[in-house]
C-alpha positions as CSV (number, residue, x, y, z in Angstrom):
1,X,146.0,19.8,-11.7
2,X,146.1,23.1,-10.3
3,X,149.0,24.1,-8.1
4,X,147.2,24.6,-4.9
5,X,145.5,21.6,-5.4
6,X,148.8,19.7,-5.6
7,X,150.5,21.5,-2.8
8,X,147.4,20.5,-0.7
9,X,147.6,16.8,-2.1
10,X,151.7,16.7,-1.1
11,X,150.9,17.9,2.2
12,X,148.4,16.2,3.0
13,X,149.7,12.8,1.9
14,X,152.8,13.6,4.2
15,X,150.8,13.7,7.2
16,X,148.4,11.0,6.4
17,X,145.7,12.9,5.7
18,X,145.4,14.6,9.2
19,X,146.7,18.2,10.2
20,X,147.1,17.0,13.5
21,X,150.2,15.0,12.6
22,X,151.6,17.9,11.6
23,X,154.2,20.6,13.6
24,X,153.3,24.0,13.6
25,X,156.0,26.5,12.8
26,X,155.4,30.4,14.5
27,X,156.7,33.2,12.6
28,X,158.5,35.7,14.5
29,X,157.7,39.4,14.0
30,X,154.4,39.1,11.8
31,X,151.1,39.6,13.9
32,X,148.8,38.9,11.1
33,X,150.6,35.8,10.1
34,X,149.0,32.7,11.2
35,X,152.1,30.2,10.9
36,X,152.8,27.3,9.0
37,X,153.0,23.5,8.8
38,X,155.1,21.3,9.0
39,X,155.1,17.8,6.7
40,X,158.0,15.3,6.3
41,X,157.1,13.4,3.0
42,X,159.0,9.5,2.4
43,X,162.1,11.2,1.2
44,X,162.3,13.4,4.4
45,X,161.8,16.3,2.5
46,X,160.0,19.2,4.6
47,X,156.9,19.9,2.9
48,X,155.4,23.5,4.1
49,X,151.8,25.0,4.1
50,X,150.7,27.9,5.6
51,X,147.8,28.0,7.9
52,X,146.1,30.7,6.3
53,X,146.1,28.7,2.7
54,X,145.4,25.7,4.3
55,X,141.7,27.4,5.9
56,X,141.6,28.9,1.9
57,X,141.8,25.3,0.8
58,X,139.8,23.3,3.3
59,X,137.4,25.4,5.0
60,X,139.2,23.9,8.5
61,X,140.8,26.3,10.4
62,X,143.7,24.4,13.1
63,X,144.7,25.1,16.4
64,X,148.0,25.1,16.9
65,X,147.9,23.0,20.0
66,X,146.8,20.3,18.5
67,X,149.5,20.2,16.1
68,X,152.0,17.3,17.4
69,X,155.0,19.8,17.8
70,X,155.5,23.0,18.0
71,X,158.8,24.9,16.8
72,X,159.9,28.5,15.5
73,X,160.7,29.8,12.6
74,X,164.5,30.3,14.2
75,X,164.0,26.4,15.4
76,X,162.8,25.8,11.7
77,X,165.8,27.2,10.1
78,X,168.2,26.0,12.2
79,X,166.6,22.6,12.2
80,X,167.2,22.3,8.3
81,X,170.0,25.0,7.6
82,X,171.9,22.4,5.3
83,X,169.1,21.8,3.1
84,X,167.6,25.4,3.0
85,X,171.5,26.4,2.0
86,X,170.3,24.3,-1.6
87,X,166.9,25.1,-1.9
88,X,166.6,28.5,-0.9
89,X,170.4,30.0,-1.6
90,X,169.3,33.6,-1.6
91,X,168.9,35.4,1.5
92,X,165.9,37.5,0.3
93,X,162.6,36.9,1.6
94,X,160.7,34.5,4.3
95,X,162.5,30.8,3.6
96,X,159.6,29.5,4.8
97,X,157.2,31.1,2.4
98,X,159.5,30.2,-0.5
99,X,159.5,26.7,0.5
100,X,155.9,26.8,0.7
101,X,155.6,28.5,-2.9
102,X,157.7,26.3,-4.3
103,X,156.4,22.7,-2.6
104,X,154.4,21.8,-5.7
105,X,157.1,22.8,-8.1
106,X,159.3,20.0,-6.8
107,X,157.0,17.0,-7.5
C-alpha cells in the first residue's frame, strides 16, 4: 500500500471517517500554509495531516471552522511537549510536518 494511501487510511480511521471530527492546527508565520489536522487514534497517539495533502488526496477541500477545535501550532506543541520530546528529539524543522511524514511509518 502506498504511503499516502496509508497515512490517509490512519487518519481517517481516527476521526471516523469524517474531517469534521477533526481539530485544525494553524501554523504560525507561513502564509501559504494551509494548516493541519488533528486525529487521536485508540492509543491516543496524535495522528497529523496536512490540509493541503488531504485536498491532494481527496479532492475535498475543509474549512477550518468546521473542524471541532481549533488550536495553534504553539497550543499544538505545548499540548504534547512530552511526547514530541520522543518522537521528534531534534529541534530542526516543523514538528508538525515531521509528525505528519512520519504518521504512516509508525503503523
Amino acid at each position: 500500500m502506498a504511503s499516502s494511501t496509508k497515512q490517509l487510511y490512519l487518519f481517517l480511521t481516527a476521526c471516523s471517517g469524517n474531517w469534521r471530527n477533526t481539530i485544525h492546527i494553524s501554523c504560525q508565520g507561513e502564509t501559504d500554509d494551509f494548516g493541519y489536522l488533528l486525529a487521536v487514534d485508540r492509543d491516543g497517539q496524535p495522528i497529523i495531516l496536512a490540509v493541503q495533502q488531504f485536498y491532494q488526496l481527496t479532492g475535498v477541500w475543509i474549512d477550518p471552522a468546521e473542524c471541532c477545535g481549533q488550536l495553534t501550532e504553539a497550543g499544538f506543541e505545548a499540548l504534547y511537549a512530552q511526547y514530541l520530546l520522543w518522537r521528534c528529539p531534534t529541534t530542526e524543522g516543523n514538528s508538525l510536518r515531521n509528525l505528519c511524514e512520519g504518521t504512516a511509518d509508525r503503523q
